[in-house]
N, C-alpha and C positions, 0 to 999 in steps of 0.2 A: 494513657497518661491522664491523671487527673485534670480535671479544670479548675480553674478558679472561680473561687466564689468571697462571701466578704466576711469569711472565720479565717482569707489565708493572713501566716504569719510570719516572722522571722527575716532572713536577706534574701533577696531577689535580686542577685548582683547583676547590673548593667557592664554585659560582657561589651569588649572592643571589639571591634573586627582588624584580622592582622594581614597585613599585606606584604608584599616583595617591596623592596626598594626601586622596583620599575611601576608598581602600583598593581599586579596582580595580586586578587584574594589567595594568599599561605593557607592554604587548608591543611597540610599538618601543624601549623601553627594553631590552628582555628581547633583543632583535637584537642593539641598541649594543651590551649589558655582553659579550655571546657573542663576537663580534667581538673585544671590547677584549681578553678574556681570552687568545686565539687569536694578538693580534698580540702579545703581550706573550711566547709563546714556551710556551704550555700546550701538553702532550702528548694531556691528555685533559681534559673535563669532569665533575663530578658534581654533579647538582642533585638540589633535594628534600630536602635533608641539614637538622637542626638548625641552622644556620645559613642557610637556605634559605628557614625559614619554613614548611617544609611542612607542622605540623598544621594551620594555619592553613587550607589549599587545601582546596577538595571534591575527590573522587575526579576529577571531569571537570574540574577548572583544573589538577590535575597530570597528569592525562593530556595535555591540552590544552600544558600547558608542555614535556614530556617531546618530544612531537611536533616542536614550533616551536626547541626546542635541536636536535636530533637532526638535522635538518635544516639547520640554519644550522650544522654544525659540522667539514663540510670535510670529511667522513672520518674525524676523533679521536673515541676510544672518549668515550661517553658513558653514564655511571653513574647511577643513579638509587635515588635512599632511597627505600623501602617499608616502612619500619620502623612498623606499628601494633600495637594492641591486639592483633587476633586474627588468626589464621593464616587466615582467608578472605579477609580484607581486602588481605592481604599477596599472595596468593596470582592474586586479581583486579588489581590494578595490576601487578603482574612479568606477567604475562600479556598486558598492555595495552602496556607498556614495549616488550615484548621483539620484540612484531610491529612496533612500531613504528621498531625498529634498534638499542636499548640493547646498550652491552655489556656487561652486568653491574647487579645490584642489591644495593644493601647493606640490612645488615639490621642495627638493634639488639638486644641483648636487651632483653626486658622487666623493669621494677622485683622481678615476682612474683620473680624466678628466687631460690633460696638454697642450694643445696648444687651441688656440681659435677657429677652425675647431673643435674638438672634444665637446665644448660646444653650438656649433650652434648646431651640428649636434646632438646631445645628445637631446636639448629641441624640436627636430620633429620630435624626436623617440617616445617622450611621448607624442607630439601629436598625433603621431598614436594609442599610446597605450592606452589614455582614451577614444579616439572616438571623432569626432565630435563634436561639440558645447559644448563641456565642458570649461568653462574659467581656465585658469589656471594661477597658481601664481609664480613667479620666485623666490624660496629662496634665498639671495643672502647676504651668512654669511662666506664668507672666512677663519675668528678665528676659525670656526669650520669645514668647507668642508676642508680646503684650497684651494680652486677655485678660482683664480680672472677672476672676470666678467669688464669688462670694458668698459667703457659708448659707446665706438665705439663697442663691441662685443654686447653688449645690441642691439644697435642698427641692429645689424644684422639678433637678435633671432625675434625681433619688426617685422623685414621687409618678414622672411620668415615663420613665426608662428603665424597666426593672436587670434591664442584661445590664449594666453598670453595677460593680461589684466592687469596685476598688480604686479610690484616690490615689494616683501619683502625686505629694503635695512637695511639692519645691517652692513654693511661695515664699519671699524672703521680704521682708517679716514675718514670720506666719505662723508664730507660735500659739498666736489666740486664735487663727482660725482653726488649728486642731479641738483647741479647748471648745469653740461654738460651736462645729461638727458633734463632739461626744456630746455635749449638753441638749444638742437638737434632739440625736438620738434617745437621751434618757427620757425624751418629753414625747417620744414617739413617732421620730422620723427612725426608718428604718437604715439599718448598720449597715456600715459600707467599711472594708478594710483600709488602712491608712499604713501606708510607706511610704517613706521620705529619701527623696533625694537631694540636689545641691553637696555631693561628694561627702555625706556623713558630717558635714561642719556642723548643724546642731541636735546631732543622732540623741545625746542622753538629755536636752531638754526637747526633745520630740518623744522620746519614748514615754519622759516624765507626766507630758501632756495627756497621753494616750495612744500614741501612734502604736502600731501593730508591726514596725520593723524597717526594714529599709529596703529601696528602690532604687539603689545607685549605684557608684562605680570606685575604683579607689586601688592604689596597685598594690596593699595590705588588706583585703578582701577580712582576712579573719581577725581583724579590729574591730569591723561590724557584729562578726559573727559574737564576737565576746560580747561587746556592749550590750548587743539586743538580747543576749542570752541573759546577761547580772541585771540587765535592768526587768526584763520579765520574772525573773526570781526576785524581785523586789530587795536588788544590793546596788543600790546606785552609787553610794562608792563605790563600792569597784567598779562599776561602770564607768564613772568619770576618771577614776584615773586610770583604766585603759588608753580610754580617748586622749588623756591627755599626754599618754606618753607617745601618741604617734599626732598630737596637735599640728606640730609643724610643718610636717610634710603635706597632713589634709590642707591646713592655710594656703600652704606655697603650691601646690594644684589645684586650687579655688583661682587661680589668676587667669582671668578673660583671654582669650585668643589661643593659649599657650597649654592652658591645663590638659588639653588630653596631649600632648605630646611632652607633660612629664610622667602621664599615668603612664604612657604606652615606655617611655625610657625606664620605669622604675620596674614594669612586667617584662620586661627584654632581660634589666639585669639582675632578676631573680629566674629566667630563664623558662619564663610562661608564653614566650612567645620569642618568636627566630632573629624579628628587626625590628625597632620600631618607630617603623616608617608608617606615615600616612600617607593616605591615596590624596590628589593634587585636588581642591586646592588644600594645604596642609599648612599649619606652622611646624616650624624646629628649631630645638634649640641649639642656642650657641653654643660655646666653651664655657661662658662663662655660667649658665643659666647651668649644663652640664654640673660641672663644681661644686654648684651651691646642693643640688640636688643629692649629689654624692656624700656631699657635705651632711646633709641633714639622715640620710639612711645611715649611716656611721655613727650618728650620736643618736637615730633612734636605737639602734644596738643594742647600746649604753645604758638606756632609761629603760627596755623592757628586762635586761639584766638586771636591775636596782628593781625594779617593781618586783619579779618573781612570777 
Protein backbone atom coordinates (compact mmCIF):
# COMPACT_ATOMS: atom_id res chain seq x y z
CA UNK A 1 0.00 0.00 0.00
CA UNK A 2 1.20 3.32 -0.76
CA UNK A 3 2.12 6.03 1.85
CA UNK A 4 1.33 9.15 2.09
CA UNK A 5 3.14 11.94 1.20
CA UNK A 6 2.02 15.96 0.56
CA UNK A 7 0.96 15.54 -3.51
CA UNK A 8 -2.04 13.13 -1.61
CA UNK A 9 -5.40 14.29 -2.86
CA UNK A 10 -9.08 13.91 -3.27
CA UNK A 11 -11.51 12.22 0.01
CA UNK A 12 -9.87 10.47 2.68
CA UNK A 13 -13.22 9.69 4.17
CA UNK A 14 -13.24 9.44 8.08
CA UNK A 15 -14.87 5.94 8.32
CA UNK A 16 -17.11 5.05 11.70
CA UNK A 17 -16.54 2.33 13.62
CA UNK A 18 -19.83 0.02 13.77
CA UNK A 19 -20.86 -1.68 16.64
CA UNK A 20 -23.65 -4.13 18.09
CA UNK A 21 -26.30 -2.56 20.05
CA UNK A 22 -24.53 -4.43 23.12
CA UNK A 23 -21.32 -2.31 22.13
CA UNK A 24 -19.28 -5.15 20.37
CA UNK A 25 -17.18 -4.03 17.16
CA UNK A 26 -19.73 -5.45 13.97
CA UNK A 27 -17.07 -6.56 11.88
CA UNK A 28 -19.29 -7.52 8.92
CA UNK A 29 -20.58 -4.29 9.40
CA UNK A 30 -16.92 -2.80 9.52
CA UNK A 31 -16.60 -4.83 5.65
CA UNK A 32 -20.09 -3.17 4.51
CA UNK A 33 -19.27 0.52 5.56
CA UNK A 34 -15.29 -0.06 3.96
CA UNK A 35 -16.86 -1.31 0.81
CA UNK A 36 -19.64 1.36 0.73
CA UNK A 37 -17.06 4.05 1.30
CA UNK A 38 -14.80 2.74 -1.79
CA UNK A 39 -17.78 2.49 -3.95
CA UNK A 40 -18.92 5.84 -3.32
CA UNK A 41 -15.58 7.04 -5.15
CA UNK A 42 -12.97 7.39 -1.74
CA UNK A 43 -9.42 7.83 -2.70
CA UNK A 44 -8.31 6.84 0.74
CA UNK A 45 -9.46 5.86 4.23
CA UNK A 46 -8.95 7.06 7.81
CA UNK A 47 -10.15 5.20 10.80
CA UNK A 48 -9.65 5.49 14.42
CA UNK A 49 -10.21 9.39 14.03
CA UNK A 50 -12.63 11.33 16.71
CA UNK A 51 -15.24 10.39 14.88
CA UNK A 52 -14.32 6.98 14.76
CA UNK A 53 -14.77 6.36 18.28
CA UNK A 54 -11.35 5.44 18.97
CA UNK A 55 -10.81 6.18 22.61
CA UNK A 56 -13.40 4.07 23.04
CA UNK A 57 -11.15 0.81 21.47
CA UNK A 58 -8.41 -1.09 23.63
CA UNK A 59 -5.16 -1.09 21.97
CA UNK A 60 -5.91 -4.64 20.37
CA UNK A 61 -9.83 -3.72 18.75
CA UNK A 62 -7.78 -0.89 16.98
CA UNK A 63 -5.16 -2.88 16.04
CA UNK A 64 -7.68 -5.54 15.18
CA UNK A 65 -9.74 -2.88 13.10
CA UNK A 66 -6.65 -1.26 11.55
CA UNK A 67 -5.92 -4.82 10.07
CA UNK A 68 -9.42 -5.80 8.84
CA UNK A 69 -9.67 -1.99 7.03
CA UNK A 70 -6.25 -2.33 5.60
CA UNK A 71 -7.14 -5.30 4.07
CA UNK A 72 -10.48 -4.94 2.63
CA UNK A 73 -9.35 -1.55 1.03
CA UNK A 74 -8.35 -2.41 -2.60
CA UNK A 75 -4.88 -0.77 -2.41
CA UNK A 76 -6.22 3.04 -0.98
CA UNK A 77 -4.01 4.49 1.44
CA UNK A 78 -5.37 3.92 4.61
CA UNK A 79 -4.78 6.36 7.73
CA UNK A 80 -5.06 5.66 11.08
CA UNK A 81 -5.43 8.13 14.43
CA UNK A 82 -3.12 7.27 17.20
CA UNK A 83 -3.57 10.27 18.89
CA UNK A 84 -3.35 9.46 22.92
CA UNK A 85 -2.16 10.52 26.15
CA UNK A 86 1.36 9.65 26.05
CA UNK A 87 4.11 9.33 23.43
CA UNK A 88 4.47 5.42 24.09
CA UNK A 89 1.14 4.71 23.44
CA UNK A 90 1.29 6.62 20.33
CA UNK A 91 4.44 5.23 19.47
CA UNK A 92 3.12 1.24 20.01
CA UNK A 93 0.05 1.41 17.77
CA UNK A 94 1.97 3.39 14.66
CA UNK A 95 4.30 0.62 15.00
CA UNK A 96 1.39 -1.94 14.99
CA UNK A 97 -0.44 0.13 12.16
CA UNK A 98 2.52 0.45 10.02
CA UNK A 99 3.59 -3.43 9.62
CA UNK A 100 0.37 -3.91 9.02
CA UNK A 101 0.12 -1.62 5.60
CA UNK A 102 -1.13 1.98 6.92
CA UNK A 103 -0.22 4.75 5.01
CA UNK A 104 0.26 7.17 7.40
CA UNK A 105 -0.94 8.22 11.11
CA UNK A 106 -2.42 11.07 12.31
CA UNK A 107 -1.73 12.72 15.33
CA UNK A 108 -3.47 15.29 17.67
CA UNK A 109 -2.06 17.52 19.89
CA UNK A 110 -2.68 17.26 23.32
CA UNK A 111 -5.09 19.63 25.54
CA UNK A 112 -1.44 20.25 27.82
CA UNK A 113 0.11 21.93 24.94
CA UNK A 114 0.20 26.27 25.53
CA UNK A 115 2.87 28.19 23.98
CA UNK A 116 4.04 27.63 20.42
CA UNK A 117 7.67 25.97 21.52
CA UNK A 118 5.55 23.23 23.18
CA UNK A 119 3.71 22.38 19.83
CA UNK A 120 6.85 22.37 17.80
CA UNK A 121 8.40 20.45 20.15
CA UNK A 122 5.51 18.09 20.90
CA UNK A 123 5.31 17.14 16.81
CA UNK A 124 9.39 15.77 17.11
CA UNK A 125 8.61 13.88 19.85
CA UNK A 126 6.30 11.94 17.73
CA UNK A 127 8.52 11.85 15.24
CA UNK A 128 10.75 10.01 17.40
CA UNK A 129 8.29 7.97 18.59
CA UNK A 130 6.77 6.45 15.34
CA UNK A 131 10.20 5.96 13.77
CA UNK A 132 11.48 6.99 10.71
CA UNK A 133 9.78 7.15 7.55
CA UNK A 134 6.39 7.04 8.87
CA UNK A 135 4.32 10.10 7.11
CA UNK A 136 2.43 11.64 9.57
CA UNK A 137 -0.65 13.74 9.78
CA UNK A 138 -0.98 17.09 11.77
CA UNK A 139 -4.61 16.98 13.38
CA UNK A 140 -5.33 20.36 13.64
CA UNK A 141 -9.03 20.90 15.33
CA UNK A 142 -8.74 23.44 18.14
CA UNK A 143 -12.89 23.14 18.83
CA UNK A 144 -11.80 20.14 20.16
CA UNK A 145 -7.78 19.99 21.31
CA UNK A 146 -8.04 23.69 22.07
CA UNK A 147 -4.61 24.03 20.57
CA UNK A 148 -4.04 26.75 18.13
CA UNK A 149 -1.73 25.92 15.62
CA UNK A 150 -0.76 28.89 13.38
CA UNK A 151 0.21 29.09 9.88
CA UNK A 152 3.80 30.66 11.24
CA UNK A 153 3.90 27.79 14.01
CA UNK A 154 2.84 25.22 11.02
CA UNK A 155 5.46 26.42 9.42
CA UNK A 156 7.89 25.61 11.99
CA UNK A 157 6.74 22.07 12.61
CA UNK A 158 7.12 21.91 8.26
CA UNK A 159 10.88 23.09 8.67
CA UNK A 160 11.89 20.85 11.66
CA UNK A 161 9.74 17.48 11.03
CA UNK A 162 10.11 16.53 7.54
CA UNK A 163 7.72 13.02 8.20
CA UNK A 164 4.77 15.52 8.47
CA UNK A 165 3.25 15.40 5.04
CA UNK A 166 -0.25 16.55 5.51
CA UNK A 167 -2.68 18.98 7.46
CA UNK A 168 -5.85 17.65 8.84
CA UNK A 169 -7.19 21.46 8.96
CA UNK A 170 -10.65 21.65 10.82
CA UNK A 171 -9.81 25.04 12.19
CA UNK A 172 -13.23 26.97 12.21
CA UNK A 173 -12.48 30.04 11.03
CA UNK A 174 -10.00 28.92 8.90
CA UNK A 175 -10.37 29.91 5.69
CA UNK A 176 -7.31 32.27 5.78
CA UNK A 177 -5.20 30.04 7.36
CA UNK A 178 -5.45 27.69 4.12
CA UNK A 179 -4.73 30.84 2.05
CA UNK A 180 -1.38 31.70 4.70
CA UNK A 181 -0.26 28.02 4.38
CA UNK A 182 -0.30 28.21 0.18
CA UNK A 183 1.22 31.64 0.26
CA UNK A 184 4.14 30.48 2.92
CA UNK A 185 4.65 27.90 0.45
CA UNK A 186 4.90 30.07 -2.80
CA UNK A 187 7.52 31.99 -0.78
CA UNK A 188 9.31 28.76 -0.07
CA UNK A 189 8.06 26.81 2.84
CA UNK A 190 7.75 23.52 1.63
CA UNK A 191 4.15 21.67 0.56
CA UNK A 192 2.30 19.92 2.77
CA UNK A 193 -1.08 18.36 1.62
CA UNK A 194 -4.23 19.94 2.99
CA UNK A 195 -7.68 18.25 3.74
CA UNK A 196 -10.46 19.45 5.46
CA UNK A 197 -12.50 18.30 7.88
CA UNK A 198 -15.45 19.78 10.20
CA UNK A 199 -18.04 17.31 8.07
CA UNK A 200 -17.43 19.04 4.67
CA UNK A 201 -19.46 22.26 5.96
CA UNK A 202 -16.96 24.52 4.03
CA UNK A 203 -15.54 21.87 1.48
CA UNK A 204 -16.04 24.32 -1.80
CA UNK A 205 -14.57 27.44 -0.06
CA UNK A 206 -11.80 25.24 1.24
CA UNK A 207 -11.14 23.76 -2.11
CA UNK A 208 -11.42 27.41 -3.53
CA UNK A 209 -8.59 28.43 -1.00
CA UNK A 210 -6.38 25.72 -2.03
CA UNK A 211 -7.04 22.81 -0.11
CA UNK A 212 -6.11 19.42 -1.67
CA UNK A 213 -9.57 17.58 -0.56
CA UNK A 214 -11.08 16.26 2.30
CA UNK A 215 -10.57 14.54 5.56
CA UNK A 216 -13.80 13.80 7.07
CA UNK A 217 -16.90 12.08 7.45
CA UNK A 218 -20.52 12.47 6.27
CA UNK A 219 -23.18 9.68 5.71
CA UNK A 220 -23.32 11.01 1.69
CA UNK A 221 -19.72 10.25 1.34
CA UNK A 222 -19.88 10.89 -2.65
CA UNK A 223 -20.97 14.67 -2.15
CA UNK A 224 -17.39 15.06 -1.31
CA UNK A 225 -16.30 12.94 -3.74
CA UNK A 226 -18.27 15.29 -6.58
CA UNK A 227 -17.33 18.65 -5.00
CA UNK A 228 -13.59 17.83 -4.71
CA UNK A 229 -13.71 16.31 -8.19
CA UNK A 230 -15.70 20.01 -10.02
CA UNK A 231 -13.79 21.87 -7.87
CA UNK A 232 -10.33 20.43 -9.01
CA UNK A 233 -11.63 20.57 -12.68
CA UNK A 234 -11.86 24.14 -12.01
CA UNK A 235 -16.26 24.09 -12.19
CA UNK A 236 -17.05 25.52 -8.86
CA UNK A 237 -20.43 25.83 -9.83
CA UNK A 238 -21.15 22.77 -10.01
CA UNK A 239 -19.39 22.20 -7.02
CA UNK A 240 -21.37 24.67 -5.01
CA UNK A 241 -24.48 23.32 -5.96
CA UNK A 242 -23.76 19.94 -5.20
CA UNK A 243 -22.99 20.95 -1.89
CA UNK A 244 -25.76 22.89 -1.68
CA UNK A 245 -28.13 20.38 -2.50
CA UNK A 246 -27.08 18.03 0.45
CA UNK A 247 -26.41 21.63 2.67
CA UNK A 248 -29.00 20.60 5.13
CA UNK A 249 -28.32 17.47 6.29
CA UNK A 250 -24.29 18.53 6.45
CA UNK A 251 -25.63 21.59 8.83
CA UNK A 252 -27.95 19.35 10.88
CA UNK A 253 -24.82 16.76 11.63
CA UNK A 254 -22.54 19.66 12.47
CA UNK A 255 -24.63 19.73 15.91
CA UNK A 256 -22.34 19.13 19.11
CA UNK A 257 -22.75 15.92 21.05
CA UNK A 258 -25.32 14.48 18.63
CA UNK A 259 -23.72 14.63 15.02
CA UNK A 260 -22.06 11.36 14.86
CA UNK A 261 -25.24 9.58 15.81
CA UNK A 262 -27.07 11.24 12.89
CA UNK A 263 -24.04 10.25 10.50
CA UNK A 264 -24.19 6.64 12.04
CA UNK A 265 -28.53 6.74 11.56
CA UNK A 266 -28.20 8.08 8.11
CA UNK A 267 -25.22 4.95 7.13
CA UNK A 268 -27.69 2.25 8.95
CA UNK A 269 -30.63 3.71 6.66
CA UNK A 270 -28.74 3.52 3.53
CA UNK A 271 -27.68 0.08 4.71
CA UNK A 272 -23.77 0.66 5.07
CA UNK A 273 -23.75 -0.52 8.18
CA UNK A 274 -26.19 -3.24 10.48
CA UNK A 275 -27.15 -0.67 13.77
CA UNK A 276 -26.37 2.45 14.53
CA UNK A 277 -25.55 2.14 17.71
CA UNK A 278 -22.60 3.71 19.54
CA UNK A 279 -20.32 2.00 21.92
CA UNK A 280 -21.20 3.71 25.77
CA UNK A 281 -20.52 6.47 26.43
CA UNK A 282 -22.77 7.43 23.09
CA UNK A 283 -25.52 9.94 22.39
CA UNK A 284 -29.06 8.92 20.50
CA UNK A 285 -31.43 10.08 19.06
CA UNK A 286 -34.96 10.71 19.96
CA UNK A 287 -37.99 10.36 17.81
CA UNK A 288 -38.02 13.52 17.29
CA UNK A 289 -34.35 14.35 16.30
CA UNK A 290 -35.22 10.79 14.10
CA UNK A 291 -37.99 12.67 11.93
CA UNK A 292 -36.32 15.59 11.27
CA UNK A 293 -33.49 13.52 9.95
CA UNK A 294 -35.78 11.51 7.75
CA UNK A 295 -37.15 14.46 7.07
CA UNK A 296 -34.34 16.25 5.37
CA UNK A 297 -32.95 12.77 3.44
CA UNK A 298 -36.44 12.85 1.65
CA UNK A 299 -36.25 16.41 0.31
CA UNK A 300 -32.59 15.72 -0.35
CA UNK A 301 -34.08 13.39 -2.92
CA UNK A 302 -35.76 15.94 -4.37
CA UNK A 303 -33.09 18.50 -4.86
CA UNK A 304 -30.53 16.03 -6.39
CA UNK A 305 -33.38 14.96 -8.83
CA UNK A 306 -33.82 18.80 -9.80
CA UNK A 307 -30.14 19.31 -10.00
CA UNK A 308 -29.32 16.22 -12.50
Amino acid sequence: MPLLDATARGVHVIAVTPFTPEGAIDWDSLDRVTDFYLAAGADGLTILGMMGEAPKLTHAESRAVAQRVVARAQGRPVTVGVSAPGLAAIGELTRAVMDLGAAGVMVAPPMTLRSDDQIVTYYAQVAEATGPGVPLVVQDYPLATTVQIAPAVLGRIVACVPQVVMLKHEDWPGLAKISAIRAAEAAGQRRLSILCGNGGLFLPEEMARGADGAMTGFGFPEMMVGVVAAAAAGDMDRAQDLFDAYLPLVRYEQQPGVGLAVRKHVLWRRGAIAHPAQRRPGAALDSAAVAEVERLMARQAARLAALG
